[in-house]
N, C-alpha and C positions, 0 to 999 in steps of 0.2 A: 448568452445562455440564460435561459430564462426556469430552466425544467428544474426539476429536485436534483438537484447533487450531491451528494456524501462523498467527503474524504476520510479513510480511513487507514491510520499509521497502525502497523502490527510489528511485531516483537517482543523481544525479552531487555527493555531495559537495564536490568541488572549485568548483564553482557557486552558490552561495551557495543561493537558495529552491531550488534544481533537486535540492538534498540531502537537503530534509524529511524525505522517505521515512527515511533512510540514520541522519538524525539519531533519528526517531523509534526504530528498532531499535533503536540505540545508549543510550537511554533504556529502553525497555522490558528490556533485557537484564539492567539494573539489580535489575528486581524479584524476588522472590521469588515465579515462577513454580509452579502447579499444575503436575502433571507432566506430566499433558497437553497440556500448552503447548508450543509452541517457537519461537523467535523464529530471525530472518535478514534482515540484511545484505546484500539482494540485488543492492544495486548496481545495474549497468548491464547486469547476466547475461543479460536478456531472456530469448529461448529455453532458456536454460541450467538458468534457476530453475524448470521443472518438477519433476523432481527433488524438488525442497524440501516440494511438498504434496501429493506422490502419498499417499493412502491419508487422506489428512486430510478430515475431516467438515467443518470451517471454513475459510475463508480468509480472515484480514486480511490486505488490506496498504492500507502508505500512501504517497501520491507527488505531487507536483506533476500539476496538472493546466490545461492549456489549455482555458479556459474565458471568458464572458463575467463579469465582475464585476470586484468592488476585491480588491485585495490582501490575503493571510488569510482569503479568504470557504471557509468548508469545507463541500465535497459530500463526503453520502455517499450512494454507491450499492448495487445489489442486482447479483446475478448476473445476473438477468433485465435491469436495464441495460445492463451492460456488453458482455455476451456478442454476438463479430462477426457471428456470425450470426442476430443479431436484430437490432440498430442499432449499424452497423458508424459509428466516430464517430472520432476520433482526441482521446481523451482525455488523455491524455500525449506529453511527448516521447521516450519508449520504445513508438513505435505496435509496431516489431515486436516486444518483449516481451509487455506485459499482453494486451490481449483476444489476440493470434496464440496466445500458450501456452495460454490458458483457453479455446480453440477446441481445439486441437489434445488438448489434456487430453480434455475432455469428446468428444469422436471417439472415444479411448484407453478411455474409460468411469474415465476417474483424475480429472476432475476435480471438485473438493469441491462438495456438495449447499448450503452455504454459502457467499455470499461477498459481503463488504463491503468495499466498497473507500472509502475515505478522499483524498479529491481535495483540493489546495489550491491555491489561485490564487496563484502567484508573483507577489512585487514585481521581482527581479533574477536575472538568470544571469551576476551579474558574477561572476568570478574571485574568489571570496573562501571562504571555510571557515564564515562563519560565519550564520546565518539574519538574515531583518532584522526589524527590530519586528515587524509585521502578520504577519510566518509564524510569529514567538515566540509570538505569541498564539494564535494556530494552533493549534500545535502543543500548547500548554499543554489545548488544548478537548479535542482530537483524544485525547491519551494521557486525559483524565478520561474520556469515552467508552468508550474500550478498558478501563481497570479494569474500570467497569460491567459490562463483557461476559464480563470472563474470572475476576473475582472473586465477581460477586453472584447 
C-alpha cells in the first residue's frame, strides 16, 4: 500500500469504551509509521475532521459502535456500508460526525475511494479514562488488523 492513508480514532476518551477510537490513535502513533501514513486523534471533531482525509486514498478509523452484540465484538466495515446515502443507520454515537462528513466529503469529490471503519461494541460510558477488559481485547484485534493493512 503505497497511496495516502489516514487512521483515524474518534471518541470521547473521558468515557471509558466510548474512547476506543482515541485510545487506538494514541497506540498506533506509537509505530513507526510509512510515510504515507498519518494518524489522528480525532476526538469528538465530527464535522471538523474532514480536513484530516481530504486527498487521502484510505480511510481508517476506529470508534465505538452501537450495535447489537456482547461487549468487544468488532465490526468491520466498507465505505459502501457506512455511507448515508446508501443505509443511512446510526452506527456511533457521533451520528453527526462519521457518515454526515463522509457524505458531505464524497459530494465535495474528497472523499477517500477506501474506507474501513473499525466498530466496537462498548461494555461502559462510565466516567473513567480507562477501556474495560472486553474493549482491551478489542482493541488488541483491531491494531493487529491495522498492522496487516499498512505494513504487509
Amino acid at each position: 500500500m503505497s497511496k495516502k492513508t489516514v487512521i483515524m480514532g474518534v471518541g470521547n476518551l473521558l468515557l471509558c469504551d466510548e474512547g476506543i477510537g482515541v485510545h487506538a490513535s494514541q497506540e498506533i502513533a506509537k509505530w513507526d509509521l510509512p510515510e504515507h501514513v498519518s494518524v489522528f486523534d480525532a476526538g469528538t471533531l465530527g464535522l471538523l475532521s474532514a480536513p484530516l482525509f481530504v486527498n487521502a486514498d484510505t480511510l481508517i478509523f476506529i470508534d465505538s459502535v452501537e450495535a447489537q452484540g456482547e461487549p468487544g465484538t468488532v465490526f468491520r466495515f466498507s465505505k459502501e456500508d457506512i455511507m448515508l446515502d446508501r443505509f443511512p443507520m446510526k452506527l456511533s454515537p457521533h451520528q453527526i460526525g462519521v457518515q454526515d462528513t463522509l457524505l458531505i466529503s464524497e459530494l465535495r469529490g474528497e472523499c477517500p475511494s477506501t474506507i474501513i471503519f473499525y466498530g466496537i461494541i462498548p461494555s461502559s460510558y462510565e466516567a473513567n479514562l480507562e477501556l474495560t477488559p472486553p474493549c482491551q481485547k478489542a482493541l488488541a484485534e483491531v491494531l493487529e488488523e491495522i498492522k496487516k493493512i499498512i505494513f504487509e
